[in-house]
C-alpha positions in Angstrom: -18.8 16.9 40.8 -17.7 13.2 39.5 -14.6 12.0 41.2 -11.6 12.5 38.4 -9.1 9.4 38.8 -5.1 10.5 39.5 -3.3 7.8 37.2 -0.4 10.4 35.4 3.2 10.3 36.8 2.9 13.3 38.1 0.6 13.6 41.6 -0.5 16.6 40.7 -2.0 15.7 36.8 -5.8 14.3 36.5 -7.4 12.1 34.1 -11.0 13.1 32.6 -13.1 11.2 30.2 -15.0 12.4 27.1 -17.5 10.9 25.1 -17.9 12.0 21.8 -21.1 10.4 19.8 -18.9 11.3 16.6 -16.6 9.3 14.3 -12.7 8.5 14.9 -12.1 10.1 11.5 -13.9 13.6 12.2 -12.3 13.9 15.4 -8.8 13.0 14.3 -9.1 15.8 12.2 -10.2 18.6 14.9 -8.7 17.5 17.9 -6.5 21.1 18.3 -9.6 22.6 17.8 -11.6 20.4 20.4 -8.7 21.0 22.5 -8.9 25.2 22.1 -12.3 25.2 21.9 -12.5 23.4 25.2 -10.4 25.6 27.1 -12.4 28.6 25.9 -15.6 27.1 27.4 -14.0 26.1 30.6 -11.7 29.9 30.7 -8.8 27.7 31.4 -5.2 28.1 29.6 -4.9 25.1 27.0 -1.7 24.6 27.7 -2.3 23.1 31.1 -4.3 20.3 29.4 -4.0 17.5 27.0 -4.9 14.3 25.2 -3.1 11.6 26.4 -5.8 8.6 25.4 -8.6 8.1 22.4 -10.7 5.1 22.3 -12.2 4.0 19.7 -16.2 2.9 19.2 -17.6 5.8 19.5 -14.6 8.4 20.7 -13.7 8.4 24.7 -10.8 11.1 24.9 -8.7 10.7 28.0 -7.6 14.1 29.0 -5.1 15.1 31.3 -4.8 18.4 33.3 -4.3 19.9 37.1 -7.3 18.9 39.3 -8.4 22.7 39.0 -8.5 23.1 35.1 -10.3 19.6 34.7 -13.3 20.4 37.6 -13.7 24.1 35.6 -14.4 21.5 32.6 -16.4 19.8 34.3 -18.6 22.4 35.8 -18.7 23.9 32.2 -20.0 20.6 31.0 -22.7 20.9 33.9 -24.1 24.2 33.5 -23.8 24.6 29.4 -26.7 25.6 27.5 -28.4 23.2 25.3 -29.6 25.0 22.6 -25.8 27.1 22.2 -23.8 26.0 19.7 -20.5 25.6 21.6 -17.8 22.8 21.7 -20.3 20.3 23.8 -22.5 21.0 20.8 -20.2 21.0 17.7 -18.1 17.6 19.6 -21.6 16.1 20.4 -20.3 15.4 24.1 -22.7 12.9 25.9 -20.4 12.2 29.1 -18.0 13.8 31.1 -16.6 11.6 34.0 -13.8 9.9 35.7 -14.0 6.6 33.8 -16.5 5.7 31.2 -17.1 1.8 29.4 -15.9 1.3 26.2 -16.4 -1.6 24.1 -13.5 -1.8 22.1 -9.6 -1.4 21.9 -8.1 1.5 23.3 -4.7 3.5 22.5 -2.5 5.3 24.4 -1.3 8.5 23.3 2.0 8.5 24.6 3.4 5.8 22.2 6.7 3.8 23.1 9.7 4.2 20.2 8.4 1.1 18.5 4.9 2.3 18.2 5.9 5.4 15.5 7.1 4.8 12.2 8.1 8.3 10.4 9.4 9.0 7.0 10.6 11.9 4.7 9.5 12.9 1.4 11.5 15.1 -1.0 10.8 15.5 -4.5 11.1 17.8 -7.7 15.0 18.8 -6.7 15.6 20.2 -10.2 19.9 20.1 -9.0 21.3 22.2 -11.7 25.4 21.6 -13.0 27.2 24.3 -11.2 31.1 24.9 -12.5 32.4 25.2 -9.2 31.8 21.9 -8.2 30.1 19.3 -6.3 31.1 20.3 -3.2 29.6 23.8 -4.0 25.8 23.7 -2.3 23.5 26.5 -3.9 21.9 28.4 -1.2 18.4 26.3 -1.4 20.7 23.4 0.2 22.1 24.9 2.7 18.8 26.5 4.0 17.7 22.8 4.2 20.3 21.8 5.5 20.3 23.7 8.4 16.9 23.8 9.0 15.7 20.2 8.6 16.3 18.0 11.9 15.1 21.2 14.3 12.0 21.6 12.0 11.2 17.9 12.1 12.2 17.1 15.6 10.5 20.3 16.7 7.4 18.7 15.5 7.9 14.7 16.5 9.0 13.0 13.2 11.9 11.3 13.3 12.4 9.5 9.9 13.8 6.4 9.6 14.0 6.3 5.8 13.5 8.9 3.0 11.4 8.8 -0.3 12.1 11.3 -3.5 9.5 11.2 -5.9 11.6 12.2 -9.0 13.2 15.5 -11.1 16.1 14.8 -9.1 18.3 16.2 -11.7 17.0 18.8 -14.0 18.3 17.8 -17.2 19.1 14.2 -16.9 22.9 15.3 -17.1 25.5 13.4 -15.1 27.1 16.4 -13.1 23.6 17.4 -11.9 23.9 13.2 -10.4 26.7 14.1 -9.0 25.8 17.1 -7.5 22.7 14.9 -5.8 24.0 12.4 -5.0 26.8 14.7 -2.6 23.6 16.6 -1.5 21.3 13.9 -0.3 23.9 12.0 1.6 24.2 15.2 3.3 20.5 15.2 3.9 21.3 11.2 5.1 24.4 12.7 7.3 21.5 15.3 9.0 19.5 12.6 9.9 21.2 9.7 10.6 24.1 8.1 8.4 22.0 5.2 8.4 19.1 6.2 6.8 18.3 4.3 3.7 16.9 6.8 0.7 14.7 5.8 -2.2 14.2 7.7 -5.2 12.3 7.2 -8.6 12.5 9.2 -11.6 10.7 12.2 -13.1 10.3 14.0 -16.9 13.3 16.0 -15.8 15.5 12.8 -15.6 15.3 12.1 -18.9 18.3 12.4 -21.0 17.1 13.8 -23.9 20.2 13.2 -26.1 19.3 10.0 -26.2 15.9 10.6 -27.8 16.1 10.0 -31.6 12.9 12.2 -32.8 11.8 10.6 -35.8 12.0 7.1 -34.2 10.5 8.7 -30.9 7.4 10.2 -33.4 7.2 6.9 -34.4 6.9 6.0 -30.7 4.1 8.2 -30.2 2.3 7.0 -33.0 2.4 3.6 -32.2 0.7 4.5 -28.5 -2.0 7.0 -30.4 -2.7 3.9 -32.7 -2.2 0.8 -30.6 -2.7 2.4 -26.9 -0.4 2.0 -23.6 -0.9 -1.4 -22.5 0.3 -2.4 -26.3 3.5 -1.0 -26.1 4.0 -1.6 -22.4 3.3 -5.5 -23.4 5.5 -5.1 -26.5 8.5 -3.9 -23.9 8.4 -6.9 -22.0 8.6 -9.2 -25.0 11.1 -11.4 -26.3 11.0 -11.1 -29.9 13.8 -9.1 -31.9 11.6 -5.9 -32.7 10.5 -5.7 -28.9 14.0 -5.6 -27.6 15.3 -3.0 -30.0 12.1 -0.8 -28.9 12.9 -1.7 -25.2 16.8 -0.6 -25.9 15.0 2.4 -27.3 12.9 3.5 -24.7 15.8 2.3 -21.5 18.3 4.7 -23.3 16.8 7.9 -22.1 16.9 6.1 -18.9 21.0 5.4 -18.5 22.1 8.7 -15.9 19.2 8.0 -14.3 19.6 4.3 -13.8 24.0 5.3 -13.1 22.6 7.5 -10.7 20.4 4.9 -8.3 23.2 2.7 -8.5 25.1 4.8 -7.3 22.7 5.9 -4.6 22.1 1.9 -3.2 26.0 2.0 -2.9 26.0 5.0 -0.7 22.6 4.0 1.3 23.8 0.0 1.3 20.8 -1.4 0.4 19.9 -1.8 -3.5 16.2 -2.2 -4.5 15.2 -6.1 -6.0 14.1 -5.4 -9.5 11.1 -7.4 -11.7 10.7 -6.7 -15.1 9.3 -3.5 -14.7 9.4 -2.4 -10.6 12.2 -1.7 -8.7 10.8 -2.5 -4.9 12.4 -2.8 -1.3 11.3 -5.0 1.8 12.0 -2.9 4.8 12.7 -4.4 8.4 11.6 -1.7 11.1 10.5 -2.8 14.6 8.9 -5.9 14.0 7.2 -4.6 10.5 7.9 -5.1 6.9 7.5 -1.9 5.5 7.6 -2.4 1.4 8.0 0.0 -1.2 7.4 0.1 -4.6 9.5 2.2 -6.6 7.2 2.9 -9.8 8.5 4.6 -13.0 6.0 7.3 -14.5 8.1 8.7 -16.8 9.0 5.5 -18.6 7.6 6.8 -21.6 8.2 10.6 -20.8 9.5 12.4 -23.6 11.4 15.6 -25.0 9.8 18.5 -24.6 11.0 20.3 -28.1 9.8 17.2 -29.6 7.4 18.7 -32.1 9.8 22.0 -32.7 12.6 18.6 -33.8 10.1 17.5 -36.1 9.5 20.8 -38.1 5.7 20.5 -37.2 5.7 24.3 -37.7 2.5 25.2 -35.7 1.9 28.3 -33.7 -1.0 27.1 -31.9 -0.6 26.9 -28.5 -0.6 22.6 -27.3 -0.3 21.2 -23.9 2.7 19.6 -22.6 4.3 16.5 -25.0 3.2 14.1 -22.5 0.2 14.8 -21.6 -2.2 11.3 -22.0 1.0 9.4 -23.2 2.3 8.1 -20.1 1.6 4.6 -18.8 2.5 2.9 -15.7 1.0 -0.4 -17.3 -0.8 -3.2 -15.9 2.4 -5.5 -15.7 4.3 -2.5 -13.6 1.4 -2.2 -11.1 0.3 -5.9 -10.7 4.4 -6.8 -10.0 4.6 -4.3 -7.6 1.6 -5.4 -5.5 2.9 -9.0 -5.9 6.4 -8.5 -5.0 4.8 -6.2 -1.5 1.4 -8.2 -0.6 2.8 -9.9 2.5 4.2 -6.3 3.9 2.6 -4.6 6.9 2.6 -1.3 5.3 2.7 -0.8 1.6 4.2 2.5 -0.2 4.3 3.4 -3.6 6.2 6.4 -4.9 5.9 7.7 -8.3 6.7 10.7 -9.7 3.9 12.2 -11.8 0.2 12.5 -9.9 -1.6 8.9 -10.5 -5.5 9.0 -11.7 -4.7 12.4 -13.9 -4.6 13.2 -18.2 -1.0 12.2 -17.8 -1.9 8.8 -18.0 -3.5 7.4 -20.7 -7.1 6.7 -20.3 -6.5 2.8 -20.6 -3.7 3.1 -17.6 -5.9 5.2 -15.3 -8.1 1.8 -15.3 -5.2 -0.1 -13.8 -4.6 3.0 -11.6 -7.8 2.9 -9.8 -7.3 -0.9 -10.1 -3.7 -1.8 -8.3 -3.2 1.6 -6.6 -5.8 1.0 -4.1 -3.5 -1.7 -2.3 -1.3 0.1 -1.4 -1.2 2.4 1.9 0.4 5.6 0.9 1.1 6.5 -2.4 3.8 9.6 -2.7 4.0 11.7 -5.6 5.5 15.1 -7.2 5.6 16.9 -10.6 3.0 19.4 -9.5 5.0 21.5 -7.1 2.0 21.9 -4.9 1.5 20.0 -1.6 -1.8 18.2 -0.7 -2.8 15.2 0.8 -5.8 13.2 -0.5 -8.1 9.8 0.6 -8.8 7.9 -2.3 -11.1 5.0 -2.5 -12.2 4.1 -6.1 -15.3 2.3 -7.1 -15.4 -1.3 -5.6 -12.9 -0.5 -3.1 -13.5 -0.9 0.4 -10.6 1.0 1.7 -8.2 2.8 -0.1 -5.0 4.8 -0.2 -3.4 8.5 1.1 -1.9 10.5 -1.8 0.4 12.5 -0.8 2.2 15.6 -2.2 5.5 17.1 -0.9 5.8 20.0 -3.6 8.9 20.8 -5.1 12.0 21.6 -2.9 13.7 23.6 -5.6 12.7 25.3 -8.4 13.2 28.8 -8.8 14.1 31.6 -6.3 10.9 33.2 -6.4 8.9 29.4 -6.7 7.3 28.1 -4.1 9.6 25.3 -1.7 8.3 22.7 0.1 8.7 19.0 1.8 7.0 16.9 3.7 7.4 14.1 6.3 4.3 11.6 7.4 4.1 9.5 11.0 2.4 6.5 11.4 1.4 6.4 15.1 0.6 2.7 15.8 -0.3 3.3 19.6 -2.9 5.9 18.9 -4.1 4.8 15.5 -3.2 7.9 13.9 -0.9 9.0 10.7 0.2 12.5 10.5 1.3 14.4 7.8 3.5 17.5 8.3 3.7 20.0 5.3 7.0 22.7 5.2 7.3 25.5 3.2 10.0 28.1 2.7 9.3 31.3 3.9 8.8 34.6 2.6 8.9 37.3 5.2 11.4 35.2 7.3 13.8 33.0 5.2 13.6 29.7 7.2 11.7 26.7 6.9 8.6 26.5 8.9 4.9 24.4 8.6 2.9 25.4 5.6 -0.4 26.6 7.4 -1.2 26.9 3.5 -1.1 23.2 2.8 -3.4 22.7 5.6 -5.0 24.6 8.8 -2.1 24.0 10.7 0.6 22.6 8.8 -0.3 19.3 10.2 -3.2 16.6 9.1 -4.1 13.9 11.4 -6.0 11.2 10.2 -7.3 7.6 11.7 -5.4 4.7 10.1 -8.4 2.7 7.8 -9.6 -0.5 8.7 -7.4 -2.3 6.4 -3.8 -1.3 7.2 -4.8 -1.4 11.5 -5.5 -5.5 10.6 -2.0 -5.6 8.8 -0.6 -3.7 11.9 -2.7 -5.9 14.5 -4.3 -2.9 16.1 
């Protein structure tokens, strides 16, 4: 049996190399299975080992356990059948050893406080006006209220700033502000009073009052007609007709504009704003983290649009602003501009990028400016996921990620989600809650994913902005 090296802090802990002839990116992805499966092959408890290191080339995992449980490893290693399809198999495992070469860089998985960056992301809040007050919290708030640090410090993410990616209010109305505003600074309180907190906008925070329908059809004609990148262009002009469409379109806009004001007062740090974009630079650690706070609903409409306009038809039609939204080329291109010396780039929108809520002209400009960023954070579809994008001609390209909603309805489902970027190991984590049904408490959403929680390798791109 091959000498295993004693370098933990505790005497009685051993360190074992593995070589995996597999990618980072597969095994990022299955390491509590490799972990499981490991421990079934040796018939040792899995709780009495773990990762502690991962090198990168192909993958060495450094794995730490009693002298006992790593020689029954290695003797299952030894003795394993080659033509069985067990974890040696499945992980490709060439080497099993006390030390093996490695040709490049390798991380430690037990990452000092600088080396994690972690995050929250809410979204889809729907706060309704409630008579009794803003000091009144409907029951959805209280539950995550109290659940919220435990949950997240139960599972190692420890934010230091929150995103919410629109429908904070439901109907755009003041008192629902009002209401968020005393609720997330409660969220803030949770966490740390500190924490800054970012929000965009969504359909629901549009004031519809302010929507004049025949001048709003008139709106929609001139996109059907003209296209998005027109009327984006015409917003930004100068000209007399151009500024009455942009006081126009803004209008709908005013609570929620009030509203983040309000919020940059509360959090003390107000976004810089470009024509368009509303972005923050972000000190943390050494890094500039920047975000790009994008509007999708800039053109969003109401919903009883066509039933305003008499158009009298039974026939059943998809939603009002379905393939009329734009983010627009100037939006996009700002945003990168404003961000392209950060360390780690983040947009947040609120409706899902690269889908027929975009006009087909914008979803070129999507797969063309989106790309640059790190992480882009969504909502509007009330369903969690997280997605690798790299379009055509893109080298390396973004994590879209999906909180779900945290209110809707009572019988809806509720969810948030929180990521970690995990400089020391090369990792970022996402970890997906849900509300529960058969025990009413927050808990990870094994629905979302396996586990509740998705590990992935950081891409080439943001590890040379991070110099790892």
């Amino acid at each position: 049996m091959p000498m295993i090296s004693e370098t933990g802090p505790h005497p009685r802990m051993k360190d074992l190399h593995i070589r995996l002839e597999m990618n980072p990116e597969d095994f990022a992805e299955n390491r509590a299975i490799f972990l499981n499966d490991l421990a079934t092959a040796a018939n040792i408890d899995p709780s009495g080992i773990s990762i502690v290191g991962l090198r990168v080339g192909c993958v060495i995992v450094v794995l730490r356990g009693s002298d006992e449980d790593l020689g029954a490893i290695v003797e299952a290693f030894r003795s394993r059948s080659r033509d069985r399809d067990d974890v040696f198999a499945r992980f490709k495992v060439e080497a099993v050893r006390d030390e093996l070469p490695v040709a490049m860089k390798s991380f430690t998985l037990t990452p000092k406080r600088d080396d994690v960056l972690s995050w929250l992301h809410l979204s889809d809040l729907h706060v309704g006006s409630d008579k009794t007050g803003v000091g009144s919290l409907d029951d959805w708030m209280k539950d995550l209220l109290r659940d919220l640090k435990q949950q997240l410090a139960a599972h190692k993410f420890a934010p230091r700033f929150i995103l919410v990616s629109g429908d904070i209010a439901f109907s755009g109305a003041e008192a629902e502000y009002e209401r968020a505003l005393d609720f997330l600074g409660r969220v803030r309180k949770k966490l740390g009073s500190e924490i800054p907190l970012f929000a965009v906008p969504g359909n629901h925070d549009i004031q519809w009052s302010e929507i004049v329908p025949k001048r709003e059809a008139q709106l929609r004609q001139k996109l059907e007609s003209s296209g998005s990148d027109a009327v984006i262009d015409e917003l930004a002009a100068e000209t007399p007709a151009a500024k009455r469409l942009h006081s126009a379109v803004m209008k709908r806009h005013k609570n929620f504009s009030n509203f983040r004001s309000r919020l940059a007062e509360m959090v003390g740090l107000a976004p810089a704003e470009r024509r368009f974009v509303s972005y923050v630079k972000y000190p943390s650690d050494g890094l500039t983290i920047g975000i790009a706070l994008l509007n999708s609903a800039l053109l969003s409409t109401r919903g009883d649009l066509l039933k305003e306009l008499g158009s009298g038809t039974s026939v059943p039609i998809p939603p009002i602003d379905m393939s009329f939204l734009a983010l627009g080329e100037s939006q996009l291109r700002e945003a990168y501009e404003a961000l392209e010396d950060c360390n780690i780039r983040i947009a947040v929108l609120h409706h899902p990028p690269f889908t027929n809520w975009f006009s087909e002209e914008d979803l070129v400009h999507h797969r063309t400016w989106l790309p640059e960023f790190d992480f882009v954070h969504r909502g509007h579809e009330h369903v969690p996921s997280g997605e690798l994008r790299t379009p055509v001609g893109v080298t390396s390209g973004m994590l879209e990620l999906a909180s779900g909603a945290l209110h809707t309805r009572e019988t809806w489902y509720r969810g948030f989600s929180a990521v970690r970027l995990d400089l020391s190991q090369g990792l970022v984590t996402t970890g997906y809650w849900a509300f529960g049904e058969r025990v009413r408490r927050w808990h990870l959403d094994t629905l979302a994913s396996e586990s509740g929680v998705e590990e992935r390798v950081i891409g080439p791109r943001l590890r040379g902005r991070l110099g790892i």
